[in-house]
ZAVEX-923585 format. One record per residue (C-alpha): residue in one letter; y, x, z. Coordinates in steps of 0.1 Angstrom, whole numbers, padded with zeros to 4 digits, always signed. Example, Ala and Ser with C-alpha at 12.3 -4.5 7.8 and 13.67 -1.06 7.14 Angstrom:
<recs>
a-0045+0123+0078s-0011+0137+0071
</recs>
This chain:
<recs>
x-0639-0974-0695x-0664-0950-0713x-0680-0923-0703x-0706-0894-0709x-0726-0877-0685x-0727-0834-0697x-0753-0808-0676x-0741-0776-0671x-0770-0757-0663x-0764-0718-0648x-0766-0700-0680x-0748-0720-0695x-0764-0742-0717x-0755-0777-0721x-0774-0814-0720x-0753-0845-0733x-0763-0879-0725x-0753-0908-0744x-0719-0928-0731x-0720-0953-0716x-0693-0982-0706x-0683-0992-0672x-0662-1023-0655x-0637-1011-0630x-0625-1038-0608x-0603-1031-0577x-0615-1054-0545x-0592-1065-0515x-0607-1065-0486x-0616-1097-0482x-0638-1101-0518x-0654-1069-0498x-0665-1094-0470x-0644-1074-0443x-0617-1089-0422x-0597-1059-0402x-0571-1075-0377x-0545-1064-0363x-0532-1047-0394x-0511-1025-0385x-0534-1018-0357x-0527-0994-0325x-0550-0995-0299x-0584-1011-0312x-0592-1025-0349x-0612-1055-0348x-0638-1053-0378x-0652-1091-0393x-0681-1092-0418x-0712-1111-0428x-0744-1098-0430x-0770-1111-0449x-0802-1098-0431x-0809-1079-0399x-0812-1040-0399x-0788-1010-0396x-0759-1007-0404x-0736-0979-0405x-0695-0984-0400x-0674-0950-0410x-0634-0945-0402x-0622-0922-0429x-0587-0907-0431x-0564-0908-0461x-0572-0874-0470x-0613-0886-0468x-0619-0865-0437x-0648-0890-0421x-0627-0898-0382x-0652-0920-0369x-0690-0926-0372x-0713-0957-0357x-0743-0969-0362x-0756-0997-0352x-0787-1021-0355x-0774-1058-0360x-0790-1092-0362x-0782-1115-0392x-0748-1137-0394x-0713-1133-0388x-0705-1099-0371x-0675-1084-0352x-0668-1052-0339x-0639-1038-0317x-0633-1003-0327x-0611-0980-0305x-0581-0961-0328x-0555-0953-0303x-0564-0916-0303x-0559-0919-0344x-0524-0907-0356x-0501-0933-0376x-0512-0936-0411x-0535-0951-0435x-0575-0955-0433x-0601-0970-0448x-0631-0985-0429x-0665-0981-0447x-0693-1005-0439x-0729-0995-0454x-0760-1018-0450x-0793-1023-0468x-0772-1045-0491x-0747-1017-0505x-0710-1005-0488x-0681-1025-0484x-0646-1007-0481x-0611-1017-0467x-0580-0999-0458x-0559-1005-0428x-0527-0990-0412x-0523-0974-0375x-0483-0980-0368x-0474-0976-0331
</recs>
């Protein structure tokens, strides 16, 4: 994909930069490092990842629409990590579960079925 970044400022006047091409690659959960189990879940979602260095971390529950549900953070110790987040209170539907570190963000999507 290709493409070029244009300022609009307020009056009007415009700034273009040159283009530029990007790689656009779709990740399952698991290239993201995150294992979500049970999925469906119903009561809690039981969140799997690796982290690569200690510090904070910060694990967000958005809803299909991208309202942000559920907000934690948390400072973690290196190595294998799992979490047991509560979703019974969510409605049925589809999620996604974002994980940001120093490292970058990791996403995956899960399903609440009852």
């Amino acid at each position: 994909y290709w493409y070029k970044l244009v300022d609009v400022a307020y009056d009007g006047t415009r700034k273009e930069h040159e283009a530029k091409s990007i790689l656009v690659q779709e990740a399952s959960s698991k290239d993201a490092g995150i294992t979500l189990s049970p999925n469906p879940a119903s009561e809690f979602l039981k969140v799997q990842f690796m982290l690569t260095e200690a510090g904070s971390i910060t694990v967000e529950i958005y809803s299909i629409k991208g309202e942000k549900l559920i907000t934690e953070t948390l400072e973690k110790a290196s190595g294998e990590q799992e979490l047991s987040i509560p979703v019974s209170g969510l409605p049925q539907g589809n999620y996604t579960v974002r994980i940001t570190t120093q490292k970058g963000v990791s996403i995956a999507h899960y399903t609440i079925a009852r």
